[in-house]
N, C-alpha and C positions, 0 to 999 in steps of 0.2 A: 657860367662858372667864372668865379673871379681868376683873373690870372696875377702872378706875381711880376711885381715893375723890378727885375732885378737893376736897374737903372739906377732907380732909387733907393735902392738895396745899396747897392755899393756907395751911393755918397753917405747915408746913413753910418755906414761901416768905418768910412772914412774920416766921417767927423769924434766916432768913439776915440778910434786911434788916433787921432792929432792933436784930441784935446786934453790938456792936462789935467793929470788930477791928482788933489790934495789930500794927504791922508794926513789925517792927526792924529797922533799918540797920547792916549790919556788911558787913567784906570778904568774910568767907568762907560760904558758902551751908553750915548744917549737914545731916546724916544725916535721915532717913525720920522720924526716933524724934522729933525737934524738932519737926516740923508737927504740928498741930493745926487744928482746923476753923476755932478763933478767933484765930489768928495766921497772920502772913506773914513773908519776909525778902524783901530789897532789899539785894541783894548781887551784885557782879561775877561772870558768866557766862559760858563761851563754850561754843557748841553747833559740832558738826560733822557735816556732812551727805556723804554718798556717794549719789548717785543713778546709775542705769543710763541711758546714755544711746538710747532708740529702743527700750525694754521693749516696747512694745506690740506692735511687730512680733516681736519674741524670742517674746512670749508666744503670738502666737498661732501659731506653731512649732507644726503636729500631734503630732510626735514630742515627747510631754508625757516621757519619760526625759530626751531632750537635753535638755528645758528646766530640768529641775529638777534636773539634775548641773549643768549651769553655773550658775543662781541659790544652790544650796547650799555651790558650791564660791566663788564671790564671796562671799556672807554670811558664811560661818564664818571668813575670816581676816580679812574686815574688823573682826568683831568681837573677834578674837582680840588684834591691834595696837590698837582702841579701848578694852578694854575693862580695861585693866592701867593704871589709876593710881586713887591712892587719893582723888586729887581727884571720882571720877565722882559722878554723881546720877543720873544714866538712861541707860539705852544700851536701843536696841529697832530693831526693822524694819517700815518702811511702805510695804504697798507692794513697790516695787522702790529702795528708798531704806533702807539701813544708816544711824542717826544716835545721838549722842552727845553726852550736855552733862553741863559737869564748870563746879566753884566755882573759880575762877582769881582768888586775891586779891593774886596778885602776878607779878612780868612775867618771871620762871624759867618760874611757871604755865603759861604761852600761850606760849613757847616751846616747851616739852615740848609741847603738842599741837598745835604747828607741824611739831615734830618726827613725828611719827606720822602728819601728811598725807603727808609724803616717803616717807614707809616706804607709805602704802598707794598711794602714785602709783608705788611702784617693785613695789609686789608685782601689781600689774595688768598689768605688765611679765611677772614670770613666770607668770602665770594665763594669759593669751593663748597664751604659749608651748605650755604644757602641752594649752592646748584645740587647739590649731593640730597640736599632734603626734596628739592623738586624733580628729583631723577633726569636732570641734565648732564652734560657731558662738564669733568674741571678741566682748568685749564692749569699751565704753570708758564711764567713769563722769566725770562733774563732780563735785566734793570740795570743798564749800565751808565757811568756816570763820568764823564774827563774834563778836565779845566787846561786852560792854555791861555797865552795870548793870542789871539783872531784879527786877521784881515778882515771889516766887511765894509762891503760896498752893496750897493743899488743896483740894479741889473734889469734889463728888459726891457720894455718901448714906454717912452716920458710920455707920447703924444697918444696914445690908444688905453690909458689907464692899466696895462700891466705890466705890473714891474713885481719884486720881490726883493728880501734881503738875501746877500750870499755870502753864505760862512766858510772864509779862506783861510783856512790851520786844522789844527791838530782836535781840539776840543770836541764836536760837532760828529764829527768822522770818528773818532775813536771810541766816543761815546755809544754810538749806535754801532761800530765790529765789537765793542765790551757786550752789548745786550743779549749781542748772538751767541757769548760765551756763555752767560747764565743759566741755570738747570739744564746744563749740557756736559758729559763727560765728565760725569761726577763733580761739578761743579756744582755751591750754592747758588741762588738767583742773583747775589748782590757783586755786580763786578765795579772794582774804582780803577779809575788810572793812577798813576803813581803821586803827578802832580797832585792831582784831589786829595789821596791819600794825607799827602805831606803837608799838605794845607788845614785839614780837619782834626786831623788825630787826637792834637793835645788838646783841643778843644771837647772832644769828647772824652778825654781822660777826666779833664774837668769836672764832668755833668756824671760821667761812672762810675772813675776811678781807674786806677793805673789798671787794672782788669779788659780793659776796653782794647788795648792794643792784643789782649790774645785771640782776640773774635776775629781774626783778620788773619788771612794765609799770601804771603807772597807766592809770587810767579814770577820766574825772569822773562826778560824779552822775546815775546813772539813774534815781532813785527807792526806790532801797535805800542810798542815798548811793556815794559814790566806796570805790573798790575796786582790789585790785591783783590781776592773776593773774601765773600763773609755771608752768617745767614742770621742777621740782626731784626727784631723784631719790636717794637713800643710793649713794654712790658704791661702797664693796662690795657692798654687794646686787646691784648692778645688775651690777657685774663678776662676779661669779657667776652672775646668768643669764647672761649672752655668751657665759662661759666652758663653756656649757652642763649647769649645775646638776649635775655631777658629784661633787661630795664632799658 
């Protein structure tokens, strides 16, 4: 059994803490290849979170087939719809929770993945469908969405190949306690943080019309600060499930 050189441990430890490190402030969060162990960015974030609503009961479903054609067929299009902009920095699965954080240094940015909440709060629409046709169990998810400015830095052993990015703020973290709010206590699925909100809005007044801001219900601060939900759908998409997914 290997034993631990905490010896080496501590100069390790030692050299994290002695050495400095540079953080840059910029809007846009760069690629994998910029991080390094002795620098950071502090740059505009927004993370997106899908969580399964009542997993634990799904999961412990004896019928381990049914459980894992509905979890596989939930994940693979969530990340299909999250995973397509060039904006992203991680996309991964926790859990029973599909999430997503991409550099948004400008307010097109957090539209567009305002836009993608819609699409996967309307694709949970035809998912149901489909599992209701095959007499599987549906499912309902909260989809929560926060933008911020973010600390990130590199984290974990340079010399053993594992390391990760780590998301220090606001964005990351509130995004996934929003997720937990969604189809919860009379809530719709679609939870925004406030930032996001204020970020996207007019943008979508744009593309709707001044109509768009009544789809949206404020909340005051719970602790994750003030929030808006909403239950917004892709108006085709959605007429295409009704119209029962035939072409």
């Amino acid at each position: 059994m290997a034993t631990y050189d905490y010896r080496k441990g501590k100069e390790r430890i030692e050299a994290i803490l002695d050495n400095e490190l540079i953080v840059v402030e910029q809007n846009e969060l760069p690629t994998d290849d910029a991080f390094t162990f002795s620098n950071g960015y502090y740059s505009w974030v927004t993370g997106i979170f899908v969580d399964i609503r009542d997993s634990s009961e799904l999961f412990a479903d004896e019928d381990k087939e049914k459980v894992s054609k509905v979890i596989r067929s939930f994940t693979s299009e969530a990340i299909e719809i999250l995973r397509k902009d060039e904006n992203l920095r991680e996309i991964g699965i926790r859990g029973d929770c599909v999430y997503a954080i991409y550099t948004t240094p400008s307010k097109d940015d957090i539209y567009e993945l305002a836009d993608k909440t819609f699409y996967i709060n309307t694709y949970m629409k035809m998912l149901n469908k489909l599992l209701s046709n095959r007499s599987l169990p549906e499912i309902n998810v909260g989809i929560g969405m926060s933008t911020s400015q973010e600390l990130v830095v590199k984290a974990g052993r340079k010399d053993v190949g594992i390391n990760s990015k780590v998301w220090i703020g606001k964005a990351v973290t509130r995004a996934s306690n929003f997720s937990s709010l969604g189809n919860k206590k009379g809530n719709p699925a679609l939870v925004y943080s406030d930032c996001s909100y204020i970020n996207f809005i007019n943008k979508l007044k744009e593309v709707s019309g001044e109509k768009a801001k009544d789809w949206f219900t404020y909340h005051s601060d719970e602790g994750d600060g003030a929030y808006y939900t909403a239950n917004i759908v892709k108006s085709d998409f959605d007429k295409w499930i009704s119209n029962g997914m035939k072409d």
